[in-house]
C-alpha positions as CSV (number, residue, x, y, z in Angstrom):
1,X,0.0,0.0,0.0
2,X,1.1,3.4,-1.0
3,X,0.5,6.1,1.3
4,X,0.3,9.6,-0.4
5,X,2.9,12.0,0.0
6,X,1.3,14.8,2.5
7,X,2.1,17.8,0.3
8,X,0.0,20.6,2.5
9,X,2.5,19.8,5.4
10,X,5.3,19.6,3.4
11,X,4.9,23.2,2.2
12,X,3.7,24.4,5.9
13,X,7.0,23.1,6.9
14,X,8.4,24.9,3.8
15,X,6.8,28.7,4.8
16,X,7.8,28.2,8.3
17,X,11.3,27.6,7.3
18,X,11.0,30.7,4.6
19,X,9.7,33.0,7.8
20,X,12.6,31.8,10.1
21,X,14.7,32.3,7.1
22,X,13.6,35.5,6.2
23,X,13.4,37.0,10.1
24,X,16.9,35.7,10.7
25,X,18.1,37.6,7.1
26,X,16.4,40.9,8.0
27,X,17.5,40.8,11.7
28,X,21.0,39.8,11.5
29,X,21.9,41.6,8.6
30,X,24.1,44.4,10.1
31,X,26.1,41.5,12.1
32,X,26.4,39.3,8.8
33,X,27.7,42.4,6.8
34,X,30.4,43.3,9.5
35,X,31.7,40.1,9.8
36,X,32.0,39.7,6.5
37,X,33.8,42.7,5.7
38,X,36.1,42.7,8.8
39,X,36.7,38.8,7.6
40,X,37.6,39.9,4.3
41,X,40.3,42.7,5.4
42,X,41.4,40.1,7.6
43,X,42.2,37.9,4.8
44,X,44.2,40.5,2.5
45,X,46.0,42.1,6.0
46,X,49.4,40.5,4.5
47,X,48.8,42.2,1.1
48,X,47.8,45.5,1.6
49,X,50.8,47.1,1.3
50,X,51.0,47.6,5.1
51,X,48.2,49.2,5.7
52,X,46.2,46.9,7.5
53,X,49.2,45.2,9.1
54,X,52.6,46.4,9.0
55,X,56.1,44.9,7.6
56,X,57.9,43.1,10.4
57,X,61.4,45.2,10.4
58,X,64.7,43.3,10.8
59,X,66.8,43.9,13.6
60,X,70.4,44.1,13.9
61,X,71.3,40.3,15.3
62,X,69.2,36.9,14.9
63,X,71.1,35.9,17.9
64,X,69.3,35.7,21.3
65,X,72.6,35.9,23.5
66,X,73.4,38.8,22.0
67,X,70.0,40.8,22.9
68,X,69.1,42.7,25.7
69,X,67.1,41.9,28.8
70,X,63.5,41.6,28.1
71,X,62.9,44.1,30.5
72,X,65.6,46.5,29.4
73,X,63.9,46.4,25.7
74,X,60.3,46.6,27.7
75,X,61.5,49.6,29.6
76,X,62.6,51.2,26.5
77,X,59.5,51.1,24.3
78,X,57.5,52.5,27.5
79,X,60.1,55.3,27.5
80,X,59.7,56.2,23.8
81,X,55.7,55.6,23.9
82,X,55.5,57.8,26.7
83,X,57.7,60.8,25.1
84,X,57.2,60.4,21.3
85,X,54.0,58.5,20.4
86,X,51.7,60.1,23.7
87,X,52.0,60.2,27.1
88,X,48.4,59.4,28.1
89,X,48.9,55.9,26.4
90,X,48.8,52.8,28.7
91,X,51.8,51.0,28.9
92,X,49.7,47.7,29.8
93,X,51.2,44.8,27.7
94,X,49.1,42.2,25.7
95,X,51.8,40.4,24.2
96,X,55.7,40.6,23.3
97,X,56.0,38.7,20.0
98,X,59.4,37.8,19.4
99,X,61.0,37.3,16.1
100,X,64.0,35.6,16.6
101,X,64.2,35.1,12.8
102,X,63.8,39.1,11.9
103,X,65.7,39.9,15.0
104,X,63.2,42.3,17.0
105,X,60.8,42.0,18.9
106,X,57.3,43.1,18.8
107,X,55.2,45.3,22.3
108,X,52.1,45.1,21.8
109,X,49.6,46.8,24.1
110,X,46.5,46.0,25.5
111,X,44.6,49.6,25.9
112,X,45.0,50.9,22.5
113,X,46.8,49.8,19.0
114,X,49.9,51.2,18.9
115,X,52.5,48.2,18.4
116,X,56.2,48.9,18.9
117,X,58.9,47.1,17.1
118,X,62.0,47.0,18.6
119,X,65.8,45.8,17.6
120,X,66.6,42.6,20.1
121,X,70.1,43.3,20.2
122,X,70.2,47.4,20.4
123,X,66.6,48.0,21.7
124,X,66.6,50.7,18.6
125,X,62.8,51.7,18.1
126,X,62.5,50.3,14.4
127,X,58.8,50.8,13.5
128,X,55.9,52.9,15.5
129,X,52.5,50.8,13.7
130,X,49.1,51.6,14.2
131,X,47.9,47.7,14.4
132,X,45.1,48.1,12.3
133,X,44.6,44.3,12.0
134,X,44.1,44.0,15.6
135,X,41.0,46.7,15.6
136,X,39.6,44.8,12.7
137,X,39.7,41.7,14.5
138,X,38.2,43.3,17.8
139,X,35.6,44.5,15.7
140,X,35.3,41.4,13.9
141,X,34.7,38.6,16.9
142,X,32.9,41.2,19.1
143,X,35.5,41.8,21.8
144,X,36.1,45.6,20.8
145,X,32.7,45.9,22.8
146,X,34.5,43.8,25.5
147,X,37.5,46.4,25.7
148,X,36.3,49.8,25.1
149,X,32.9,49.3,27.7
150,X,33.3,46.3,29.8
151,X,36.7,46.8,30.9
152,X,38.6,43.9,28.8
153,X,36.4,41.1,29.7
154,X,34.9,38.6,27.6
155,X,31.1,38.2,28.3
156,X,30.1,40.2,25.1
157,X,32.4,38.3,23.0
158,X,30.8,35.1,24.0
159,X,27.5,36.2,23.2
160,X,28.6,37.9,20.3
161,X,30.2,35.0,18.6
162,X,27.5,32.4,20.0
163,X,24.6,34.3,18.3
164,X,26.8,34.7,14.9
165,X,27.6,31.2,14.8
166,X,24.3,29.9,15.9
167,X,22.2,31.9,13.6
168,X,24.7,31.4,10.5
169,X,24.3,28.0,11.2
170,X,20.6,27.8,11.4
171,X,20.6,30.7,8.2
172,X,22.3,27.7,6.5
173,X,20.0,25.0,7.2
174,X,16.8,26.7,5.9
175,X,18.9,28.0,3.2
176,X,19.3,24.5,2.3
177,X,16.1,23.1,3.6
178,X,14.4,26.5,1.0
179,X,16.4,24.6,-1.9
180,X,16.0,21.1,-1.2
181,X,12.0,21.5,0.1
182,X,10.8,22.4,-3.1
183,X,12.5,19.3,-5.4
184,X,11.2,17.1,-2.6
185,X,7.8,18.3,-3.5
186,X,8.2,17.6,-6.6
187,X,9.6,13.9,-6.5
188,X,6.4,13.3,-4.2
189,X,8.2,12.4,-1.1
């Protein structure tokens, strides 16, 4: 026996998925668009002349022995952040990247996005960058929120990137279920 193929549930199921579809399109549109275009400079960062993120410089010695304390390099880009980029900057450290291979390493700060690039060996300032990659990245996973309002935590991050991915997720199931409903109807199933 051959049951019929219920078509008026099949297309109820079909509009419901078009509404949830269309509400979560309309809604989430402003979050879809910046995370697509701060994805997008994130992915040409390397190849935009700089702009976005800046040239590592090359120090003066690949050689770790021959570099100065990590404090004695720390002190100095404090010193010259204080009295040549601006004094009301935070000298509160995110990260020191180290680039053994390039010879410098790299003070990056966790206030603002000013990034320091100092010689290893010397503790020569080499490059003053604005870390324009780092804003875009704030910006694009939420936690600019997190920094500017909430004091560096990471609550609105969380929610932030758990709506995104929860939404794109369900934006691509009835994205599929609105292309694969219809030739279902049509096979009878």
């Amino acid at each position: 026996m051959n049951k019929k193929p219920d078509r008026t549930g099949q297309a109820k199921l079909l509009r419901t998925v078009r509404k949830i579809h269309r509400f979560l399109g309309a809604t989430l549109f402003l979050l879809f668009l910046v995370i697509a275009i701060t994805g997008l400079l994130l992915g040409w960062k390397k190849h935009s002349g700089g702009w976005i993120q800046a040239k590592t410089a090359t120090g003066s010695s690949k050689d770790l022995k021959k570099w100065l304390p990590m404090d004695s390099l720390y002190q100095r880009a404090v010193e010259y952040l204080k009295d040549s980029v601006d004094a009301s900057l935070s000298p509160a450290l995110e990260k020191i990247d180290i680039r053994a291979d390039k010879g410098i390493a790299k003070f990056i700060f966790s206030q603002h996005f000013t990034g320091l690039q100092l010689d290893g060996a010397t503790g020569e300032i080499l490059l003053v960058e604005e870390r324009r990659s780092d804003l875009i990245e704030k910006i694009h996973d939420g936690s600019i929120v997190d920094m500017k309002l909430l004091g560096n935590g990471a609550v609105f991050k969380l929610i932030f990137t758990s709506i995104a991915g929860l939404s794109l997720l369900l934006f691509t199931l009835t994205g599929f279920w609105l292309w694969y409903g219809p030739k279902r109807m049509k096979r009878g199933k």
